[in-house]
C-alpha positions as CSV (number, residue, x, y, z in Angstrom):
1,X,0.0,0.0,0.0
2,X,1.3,3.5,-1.3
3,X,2.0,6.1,1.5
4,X,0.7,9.8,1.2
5,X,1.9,12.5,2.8
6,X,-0.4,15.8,3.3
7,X,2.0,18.9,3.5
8,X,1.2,22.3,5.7
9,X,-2.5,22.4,5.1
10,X,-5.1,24.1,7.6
11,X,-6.0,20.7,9.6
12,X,-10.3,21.5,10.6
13,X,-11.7,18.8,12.7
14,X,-14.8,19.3,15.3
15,X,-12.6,19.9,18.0
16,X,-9.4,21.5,16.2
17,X,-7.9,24.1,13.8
18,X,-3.8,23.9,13.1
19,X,-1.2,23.7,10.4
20,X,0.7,20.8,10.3
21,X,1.4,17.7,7.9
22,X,-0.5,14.3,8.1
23,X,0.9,11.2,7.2
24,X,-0.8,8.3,5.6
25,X,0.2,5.0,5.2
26,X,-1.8,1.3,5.5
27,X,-5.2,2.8,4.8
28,X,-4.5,4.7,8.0
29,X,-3.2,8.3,9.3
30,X,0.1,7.2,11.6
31,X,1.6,10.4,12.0
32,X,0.6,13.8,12.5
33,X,2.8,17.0,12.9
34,X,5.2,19.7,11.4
35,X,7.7,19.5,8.9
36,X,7.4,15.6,8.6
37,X,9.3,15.5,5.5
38,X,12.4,15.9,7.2
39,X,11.6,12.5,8.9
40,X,9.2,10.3,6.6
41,X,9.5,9.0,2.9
42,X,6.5,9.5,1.2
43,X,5.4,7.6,-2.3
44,X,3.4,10.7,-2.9
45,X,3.3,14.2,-1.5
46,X,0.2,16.4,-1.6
47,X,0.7,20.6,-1.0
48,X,-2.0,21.7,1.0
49,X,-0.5,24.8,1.6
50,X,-3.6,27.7,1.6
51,X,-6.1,24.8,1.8
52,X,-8.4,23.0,4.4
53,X,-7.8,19.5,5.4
54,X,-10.8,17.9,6.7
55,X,-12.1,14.5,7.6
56,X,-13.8,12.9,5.0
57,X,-17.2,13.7,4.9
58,X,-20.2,11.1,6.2
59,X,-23.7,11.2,4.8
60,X,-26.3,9.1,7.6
61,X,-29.1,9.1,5.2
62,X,-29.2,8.1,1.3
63,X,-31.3,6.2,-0.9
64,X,-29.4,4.6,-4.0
65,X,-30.7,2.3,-6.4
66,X,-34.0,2.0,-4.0
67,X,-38.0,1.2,-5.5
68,X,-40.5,3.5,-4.9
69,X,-44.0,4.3,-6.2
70,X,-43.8,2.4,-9.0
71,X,-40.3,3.4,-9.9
72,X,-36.4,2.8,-8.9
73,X,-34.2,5.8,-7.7
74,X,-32.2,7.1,-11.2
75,X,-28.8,6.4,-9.0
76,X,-27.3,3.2,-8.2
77,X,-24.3,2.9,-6.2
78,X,-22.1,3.6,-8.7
79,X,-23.6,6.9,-9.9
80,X,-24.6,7.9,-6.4
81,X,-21.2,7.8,-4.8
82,X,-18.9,9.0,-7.7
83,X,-21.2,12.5,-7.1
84,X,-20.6,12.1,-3.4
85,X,-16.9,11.8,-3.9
86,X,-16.9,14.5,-5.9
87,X,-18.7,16.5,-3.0
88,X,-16.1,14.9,-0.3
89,X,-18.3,12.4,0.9
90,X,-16.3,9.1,1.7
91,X,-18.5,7.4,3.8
92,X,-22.4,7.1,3.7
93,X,-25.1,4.7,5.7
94,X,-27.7,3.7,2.9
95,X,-31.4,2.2,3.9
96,X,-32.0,-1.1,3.5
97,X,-35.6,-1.5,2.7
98,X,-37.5,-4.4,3.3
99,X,-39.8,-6.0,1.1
100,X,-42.9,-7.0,2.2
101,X,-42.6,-10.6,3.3
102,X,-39.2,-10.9,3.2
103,X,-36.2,-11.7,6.2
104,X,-34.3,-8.6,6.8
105,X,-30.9,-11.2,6.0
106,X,-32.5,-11.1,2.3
107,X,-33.2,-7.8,2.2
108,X,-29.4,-7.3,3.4
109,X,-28.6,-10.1,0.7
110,X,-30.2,-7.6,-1.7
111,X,-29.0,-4.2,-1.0
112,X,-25.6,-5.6,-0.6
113,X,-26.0,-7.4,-4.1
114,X,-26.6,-4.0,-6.0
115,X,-23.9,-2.2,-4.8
116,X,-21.2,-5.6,-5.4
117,X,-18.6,-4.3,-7.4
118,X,-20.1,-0.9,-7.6
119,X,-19.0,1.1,-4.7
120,X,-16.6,4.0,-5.0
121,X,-16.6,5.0,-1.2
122,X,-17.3,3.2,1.5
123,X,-20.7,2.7,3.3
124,X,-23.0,0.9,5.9
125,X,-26.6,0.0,6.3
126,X,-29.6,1.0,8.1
127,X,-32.7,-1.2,8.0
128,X,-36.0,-0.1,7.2
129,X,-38.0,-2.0,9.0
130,X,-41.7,-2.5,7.3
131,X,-43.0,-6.0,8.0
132,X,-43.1,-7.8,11.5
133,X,-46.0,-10.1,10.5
134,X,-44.9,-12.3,7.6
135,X,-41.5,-10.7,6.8
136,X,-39.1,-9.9,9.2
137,X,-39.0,-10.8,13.4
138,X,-38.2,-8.8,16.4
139,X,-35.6,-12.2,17.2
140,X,-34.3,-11.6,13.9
141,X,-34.5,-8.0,14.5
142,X,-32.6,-8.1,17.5
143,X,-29.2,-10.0,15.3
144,X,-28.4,-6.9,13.2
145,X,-26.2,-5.2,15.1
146,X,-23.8,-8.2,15.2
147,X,-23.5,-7.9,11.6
148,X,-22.8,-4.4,11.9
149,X,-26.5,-3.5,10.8
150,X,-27.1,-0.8,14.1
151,X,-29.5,1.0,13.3
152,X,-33.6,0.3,12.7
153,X,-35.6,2.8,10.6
154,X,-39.4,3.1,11.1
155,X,-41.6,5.3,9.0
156,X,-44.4,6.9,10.1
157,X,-45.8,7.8,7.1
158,X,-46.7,7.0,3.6
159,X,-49.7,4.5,5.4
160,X,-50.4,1.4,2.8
161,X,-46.7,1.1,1.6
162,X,-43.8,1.9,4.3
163,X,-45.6,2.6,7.0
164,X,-45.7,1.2,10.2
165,X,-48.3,1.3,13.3
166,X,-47.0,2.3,16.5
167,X,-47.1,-1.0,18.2
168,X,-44.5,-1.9,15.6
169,X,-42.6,1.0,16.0
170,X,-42.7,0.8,20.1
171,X,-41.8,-2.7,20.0
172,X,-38.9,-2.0,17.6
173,X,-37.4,0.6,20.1
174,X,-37.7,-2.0,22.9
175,X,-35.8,-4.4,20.4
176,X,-33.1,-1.8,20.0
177,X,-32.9,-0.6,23.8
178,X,-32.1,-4.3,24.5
179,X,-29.4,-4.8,21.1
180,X,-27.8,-1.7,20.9
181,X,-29.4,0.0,18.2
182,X,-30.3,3.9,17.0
183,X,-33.3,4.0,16.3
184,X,-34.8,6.3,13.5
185,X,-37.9,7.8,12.9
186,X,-39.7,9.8,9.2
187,X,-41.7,11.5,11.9
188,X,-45.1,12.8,10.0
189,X,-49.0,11.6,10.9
190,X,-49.5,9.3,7.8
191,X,-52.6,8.8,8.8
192,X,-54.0,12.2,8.9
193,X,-51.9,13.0,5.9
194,X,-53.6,10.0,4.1
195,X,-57.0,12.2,4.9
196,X,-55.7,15.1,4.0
197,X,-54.7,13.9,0.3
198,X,-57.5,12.4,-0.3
199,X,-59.8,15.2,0.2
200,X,-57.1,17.4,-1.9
201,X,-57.6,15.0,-4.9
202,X,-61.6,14.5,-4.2
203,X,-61.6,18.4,-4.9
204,X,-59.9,18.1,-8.1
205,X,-56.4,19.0,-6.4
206,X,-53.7,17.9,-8.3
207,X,-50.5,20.1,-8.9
208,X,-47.4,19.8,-6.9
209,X,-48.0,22.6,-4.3
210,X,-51.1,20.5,-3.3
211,X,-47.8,17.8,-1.6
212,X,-46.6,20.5,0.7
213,X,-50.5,21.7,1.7
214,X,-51.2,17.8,2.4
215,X,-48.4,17.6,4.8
216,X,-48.7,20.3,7.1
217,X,-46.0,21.3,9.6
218,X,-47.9,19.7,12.6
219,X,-48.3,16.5,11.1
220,X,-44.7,16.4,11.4
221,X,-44.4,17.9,14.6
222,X,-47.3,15.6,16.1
223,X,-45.2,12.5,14.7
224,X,-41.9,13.8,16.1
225,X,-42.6,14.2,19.3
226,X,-45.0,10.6,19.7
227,X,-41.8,9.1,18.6
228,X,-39.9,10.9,21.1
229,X,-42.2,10.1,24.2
230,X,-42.4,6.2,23.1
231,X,-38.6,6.3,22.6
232,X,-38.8,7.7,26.4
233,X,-41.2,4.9,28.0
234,X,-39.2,2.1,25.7
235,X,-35.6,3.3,26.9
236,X,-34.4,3.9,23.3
237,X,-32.1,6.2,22.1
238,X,-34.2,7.6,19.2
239,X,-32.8,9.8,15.8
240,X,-35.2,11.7,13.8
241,X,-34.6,12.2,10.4
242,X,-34.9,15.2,7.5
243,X,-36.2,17.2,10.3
244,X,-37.7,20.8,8.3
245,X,-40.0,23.0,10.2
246,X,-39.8,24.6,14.0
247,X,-42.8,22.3,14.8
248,X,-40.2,19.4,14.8
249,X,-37.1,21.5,16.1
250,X,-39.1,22.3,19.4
251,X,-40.0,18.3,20.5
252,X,-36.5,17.8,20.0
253,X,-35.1,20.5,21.3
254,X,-36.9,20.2,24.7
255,X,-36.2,16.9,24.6
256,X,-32.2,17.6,24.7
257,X,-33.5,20.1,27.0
258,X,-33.9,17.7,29.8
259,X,-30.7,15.0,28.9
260,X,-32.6,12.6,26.9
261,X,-31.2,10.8,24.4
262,X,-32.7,12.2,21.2
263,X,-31.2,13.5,17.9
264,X,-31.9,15.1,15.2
265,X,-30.6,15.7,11.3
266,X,-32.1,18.0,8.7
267,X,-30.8,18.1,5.3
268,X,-29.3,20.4,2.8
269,X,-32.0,21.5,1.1
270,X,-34.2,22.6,4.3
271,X,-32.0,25.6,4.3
272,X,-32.6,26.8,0.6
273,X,-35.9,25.5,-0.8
274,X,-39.0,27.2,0.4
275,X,-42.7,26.4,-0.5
276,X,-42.8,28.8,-3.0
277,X,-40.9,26.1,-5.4
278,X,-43.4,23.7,-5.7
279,X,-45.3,26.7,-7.1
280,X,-43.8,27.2,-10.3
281,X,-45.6,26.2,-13.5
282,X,-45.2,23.6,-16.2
283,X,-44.8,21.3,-13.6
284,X,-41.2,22.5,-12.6
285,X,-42.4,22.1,-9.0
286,X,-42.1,18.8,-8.8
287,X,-38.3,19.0,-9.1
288,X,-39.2,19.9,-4.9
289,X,-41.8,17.2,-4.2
290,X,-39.4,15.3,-1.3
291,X,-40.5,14.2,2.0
292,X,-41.2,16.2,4.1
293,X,-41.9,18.9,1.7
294,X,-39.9,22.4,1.4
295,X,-41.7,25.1,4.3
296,X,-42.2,28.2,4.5
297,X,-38.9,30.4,4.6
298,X,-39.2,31.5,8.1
299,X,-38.7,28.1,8.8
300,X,-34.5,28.7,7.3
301,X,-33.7,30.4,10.3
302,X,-35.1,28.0,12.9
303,X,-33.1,25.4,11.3
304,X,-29.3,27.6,11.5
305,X,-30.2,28.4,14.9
306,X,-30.7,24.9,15.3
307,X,-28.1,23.2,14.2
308,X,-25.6,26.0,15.5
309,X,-27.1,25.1,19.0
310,X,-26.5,21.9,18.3
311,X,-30.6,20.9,19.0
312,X,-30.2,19.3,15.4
313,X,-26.6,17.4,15.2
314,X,-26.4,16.6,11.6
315,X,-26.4,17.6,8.3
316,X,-27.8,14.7,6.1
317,X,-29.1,14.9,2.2
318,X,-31.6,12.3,1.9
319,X,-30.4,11.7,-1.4
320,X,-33.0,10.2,-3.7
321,X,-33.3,11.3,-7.0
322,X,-35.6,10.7,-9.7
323,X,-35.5,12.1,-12.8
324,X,-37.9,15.4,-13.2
325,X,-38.7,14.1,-17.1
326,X,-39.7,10.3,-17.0
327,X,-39.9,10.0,-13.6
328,X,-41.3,12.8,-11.4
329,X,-43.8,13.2,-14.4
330,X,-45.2,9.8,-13.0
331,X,-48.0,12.6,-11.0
332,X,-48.2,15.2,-13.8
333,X,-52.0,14.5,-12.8
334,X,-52.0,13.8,-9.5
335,X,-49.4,14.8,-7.0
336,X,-49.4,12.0,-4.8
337,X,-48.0,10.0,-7.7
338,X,-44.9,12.0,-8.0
339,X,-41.9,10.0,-6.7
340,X,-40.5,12.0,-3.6
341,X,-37.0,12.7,-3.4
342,X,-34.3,15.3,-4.4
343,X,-30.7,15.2,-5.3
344,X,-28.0,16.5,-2.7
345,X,-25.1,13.8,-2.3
346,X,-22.4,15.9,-4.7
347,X,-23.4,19.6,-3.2
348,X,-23.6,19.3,0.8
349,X,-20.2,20.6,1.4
350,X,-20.3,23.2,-1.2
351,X,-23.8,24.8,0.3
352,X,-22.9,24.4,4.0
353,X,-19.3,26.2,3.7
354,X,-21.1,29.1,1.5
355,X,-23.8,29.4,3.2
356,X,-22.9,28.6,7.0
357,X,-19.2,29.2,7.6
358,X,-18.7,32.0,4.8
359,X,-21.9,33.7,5.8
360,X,-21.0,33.7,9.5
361,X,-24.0,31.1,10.4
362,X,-21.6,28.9,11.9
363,X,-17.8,27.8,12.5
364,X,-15.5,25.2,10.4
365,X,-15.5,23.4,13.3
366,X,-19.2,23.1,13.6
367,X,-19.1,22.1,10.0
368,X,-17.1,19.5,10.7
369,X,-18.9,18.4,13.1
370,X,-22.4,18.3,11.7
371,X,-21.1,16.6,8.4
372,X,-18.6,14.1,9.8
373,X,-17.9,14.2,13.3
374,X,-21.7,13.6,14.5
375,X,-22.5,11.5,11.8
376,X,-19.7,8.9,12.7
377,X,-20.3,9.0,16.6
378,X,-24.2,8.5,16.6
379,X,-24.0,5.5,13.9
380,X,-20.8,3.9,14.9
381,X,-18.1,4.6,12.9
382,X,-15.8,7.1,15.6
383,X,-13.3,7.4,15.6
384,X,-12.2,4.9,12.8
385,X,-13.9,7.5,10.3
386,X,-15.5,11.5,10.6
387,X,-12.0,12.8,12.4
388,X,-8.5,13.7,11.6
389,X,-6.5,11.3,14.2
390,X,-3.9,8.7,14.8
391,X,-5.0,5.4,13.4
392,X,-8.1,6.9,11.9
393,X,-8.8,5.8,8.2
394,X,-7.4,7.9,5.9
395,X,-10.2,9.9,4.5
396,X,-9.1,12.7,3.8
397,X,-10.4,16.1,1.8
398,X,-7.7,18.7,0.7
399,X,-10.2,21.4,0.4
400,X,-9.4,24.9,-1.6
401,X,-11.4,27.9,0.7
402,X,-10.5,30.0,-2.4
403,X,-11.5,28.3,-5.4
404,X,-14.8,29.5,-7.4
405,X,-17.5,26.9,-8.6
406,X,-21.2,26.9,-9.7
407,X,-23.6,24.3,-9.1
408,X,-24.3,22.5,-12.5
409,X,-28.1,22.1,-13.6
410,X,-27.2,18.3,-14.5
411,X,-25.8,17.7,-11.0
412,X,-22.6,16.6,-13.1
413,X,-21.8,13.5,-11.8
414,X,-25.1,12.4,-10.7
415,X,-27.8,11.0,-13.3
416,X,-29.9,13.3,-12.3
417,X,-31.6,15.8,-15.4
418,X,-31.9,19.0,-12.8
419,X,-30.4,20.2,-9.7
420,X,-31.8,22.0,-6.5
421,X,-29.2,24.4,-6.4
422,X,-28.8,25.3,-10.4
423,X,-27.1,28.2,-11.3
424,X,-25.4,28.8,-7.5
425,X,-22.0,29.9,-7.2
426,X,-19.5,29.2,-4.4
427,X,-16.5,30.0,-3.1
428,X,-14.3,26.4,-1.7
429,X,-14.5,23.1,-3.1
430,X,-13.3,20.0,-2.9
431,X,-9.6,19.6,-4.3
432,X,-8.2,16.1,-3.7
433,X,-10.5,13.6,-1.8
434,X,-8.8,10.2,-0.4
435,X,-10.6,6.9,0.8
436,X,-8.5,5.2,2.8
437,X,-5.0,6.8,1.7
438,X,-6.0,5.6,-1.7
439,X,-6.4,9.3,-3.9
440,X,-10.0,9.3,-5.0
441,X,-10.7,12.2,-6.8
442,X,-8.2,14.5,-7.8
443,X,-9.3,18.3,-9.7
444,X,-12.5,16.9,-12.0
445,X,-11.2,13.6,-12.4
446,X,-11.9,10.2,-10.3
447,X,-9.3,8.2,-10.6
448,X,-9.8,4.9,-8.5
449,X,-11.8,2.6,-10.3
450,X,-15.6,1.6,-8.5
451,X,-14.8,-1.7,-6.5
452,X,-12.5,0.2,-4.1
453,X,-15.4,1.5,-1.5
454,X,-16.2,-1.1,1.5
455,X,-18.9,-2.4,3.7
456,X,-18.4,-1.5,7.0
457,X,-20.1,-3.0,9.8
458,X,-20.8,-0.4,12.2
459,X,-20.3,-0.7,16.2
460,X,-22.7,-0.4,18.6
461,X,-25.2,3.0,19.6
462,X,-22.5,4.9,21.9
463,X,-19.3,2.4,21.2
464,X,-16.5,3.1,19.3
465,X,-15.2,1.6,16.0
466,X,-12.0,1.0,15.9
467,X,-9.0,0.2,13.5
468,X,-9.2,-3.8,14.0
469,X,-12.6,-4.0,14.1
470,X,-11.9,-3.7,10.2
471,X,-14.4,-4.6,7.1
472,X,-17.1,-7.2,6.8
């Protein structure tokens, strides 16, 4: 294995802001310090003078190559984390989801069959749990985190597809209590929701708007905070997803409020998408029919002040995209049809260092934090991965602070035909990106070939992964 040596770059983590050189060799960081040229040989040096070196980043919630209403997600795992490593993504948790009627071992068997071969950074699994009757068990259930599987996702919406009632989503926290699983929630009422749409369509409802004004901000904060008070009586540690409006933020942050153990993410495009998007014509809002739906701007702030206050402790995208012509236009007559999901792996790190550390919403420390750091400690991958350290992996972005880009309309490396943040320009991105000492991306080029990302089998709720604990 080649040995890399990072030269005088600005070294961010959560906790730490330094020059100095890093030193890679074995996969692994084994040296940090100044002027380590004068002591180690190196098979290849990188200058990072005038730029950031940051932990590679970790995305806790994607959807590659994953059915839905009818259709399949536009990116596999190939396509999916070729734009994340172009965004500095090395390391994401994808959701298993389970078919009705099957084991949740073949519904691993599966998700881990589409991305053999395919995988360009490395990843981990949650499991969407939607069957207890004639599919999976709570025995079974309780085995996943043995395999590295630790973490159980429960939606409480979309009722007569993925959703579950709440006896199967209390006894699924009491499951994870006992085996050392997070537990996540898509916190929204899908029953009242399922009213709601119904009546919108019965009244001759049907364009995209009509998805946001069929989900209303109290669905989603009656949903987050039932989850949080059964999480409380089952002794779960419980992590609510895509979280979008201050009716969610407040459950939560009282919640932290009084030391329980509850978490929170929202995702990139909670901060820049508004309702006003699903209002533009010719059916361009669709482009902004995701789960829950874009809210009302006010509801920007709420989230900065959120996850600066650390009530919300990561950054997720909830990558799921669909193509607007072929796809989305599944509902051109009726918006609950329209596949929900939005791009976001390849543009996280661009949007949150423009718009949070340039505009003074928070530090590069925070960054850090909320789009590695966290991310790696709630789902088990600290401190092998989402930090700068001794015996760390080796992922690794040399980012420039200074360098100009704009956000493509074709997502560029995604297969996506649009892009939620067309036409915006930023200042920093991603230079060289390594995965495990191996160079990754280098400029606008990848240059390791898919088959190099990993499965990693996560530790634990609140353990630590180590070096040895190694791949699966």
């Amino acid at each position: 294995m080649s040995s890399v040596l990072i030269k005088g770059g600005r070294v961010i983590t959560a906790a730490d802001d330094y020059v100095g050189d890093v030193f890679v060799e074995n996969e692994r960081i084994s040296l940090i310090g100044e002027s380590l040229s004068d002591t180690v040989e190196a098979d290849r040096v990188i200058d990072a003078a005038g730029k950031y070196v940051l932990p590679g980043g970790i995305d806790p919630h994607t959807h590659l190559d994953m059915p839905f209403g009818g259709t399949v997600t536009v990116d596999d795992v190939e396509s999916g984390q070729t734009a994340a490593a172009f965004g500095g993504t090395t390391c994401h948790v994808d959701f298993v989801i389970q078919p009705q009627g099957e084991t949740f071992a073949a519904a691993l068997d599966m998700w881990k069959e589409k991305a053999n071969g395919k995988q360009v950074i490395d990843m981990g699994y949650h499991m969407a749990i939607t069957d207890l009757n004639d599919g999976g068990s709570l025995e079974e259930l309780a085995g996943l985190p043995e395999q590295g599987v630790t973490s159980y996702k429960l939606f409480m919406a979309y009722k007569g597809a993925l959703m579950v009632d709440d006896e199967t989503l209390f006894r699924s926290m009491q499951v994870a209590a006992d085996s050392g699983a997070l537990v996540m929630v898509h916190a929204e009422n899908g029953d009242a929701i399922d009213v709601l749409v119904k009546e919108a369509l019965a009244a001759g409802h049907t364009e995209p708007h009509w998805h946001a004004l069929t989900r209303p901000p109290e669905t989603e904060g009656e949903a987050t905070n039932r989850a949080i008070q059964l999480a409380r009586v089952a002794g779960a540690p419980l992590y609510v997803v895509h979280v979008s409006c201050r009716e969610a933020v407040e459950p939560i942050a009282l919640a932290r409020e009084k030391g329980w153990d509850i978490h929170g993410e929202t995702c990139t495009q909670y901060f820049f998408i508004d309702y006003t998007h699903l209002e533009q014509p010719n059916f361009e809002g669709a482009k902004y029919v995701y789960t829950p739906p874009p809210r009302d701007k006010a509801n920007q702030d709420v989230l900065w002040n959120a996850v600066r206050t650390d009530v919300l402790s990561a950054i997720s995208t909830d990558h799921c995209a669909f193509l607007w012509d072929g796809q989305k236009t599944l509902g051109r007559d009726d918006f609950s049809k329209i596949p929900n999901g939005g791009p976001g792996l390849e543009n996280r790190l661009h949007m949150i260092h423009e718009f949070g550390v340039r505009a003074g919403r928070i530090s590069l420390n925070r960054m850090v934090e909320l789009l590695s750091t966290n991310p790696a400690k709630l789902f088990g991958l600290y401190p092998r991965k989402g930090t700068i350290a001794v015996g760390s992996d080796a992922d690794i972005v040399v980012f420039d602070p200074e360098r100009k880009h704009t956000i493509t309309a074709a997502g560029h490396h995604s297969k996506i035909d649009y892009n939620l943040y067309e036409g915006t320009e930023v200042t920093g991105t991603p230079e060289v990106v390594l995965l495990r000492g191996q160079v990754l991306v280098e400029g606008d080029e990848l240059v390791a070939s898919p088959g190099v990302g990993q499965f990693v089998a996560r530790a634990k709720f609140g353990e630590e992964l180590k070096a040895e604990t190694a791949m699966a």
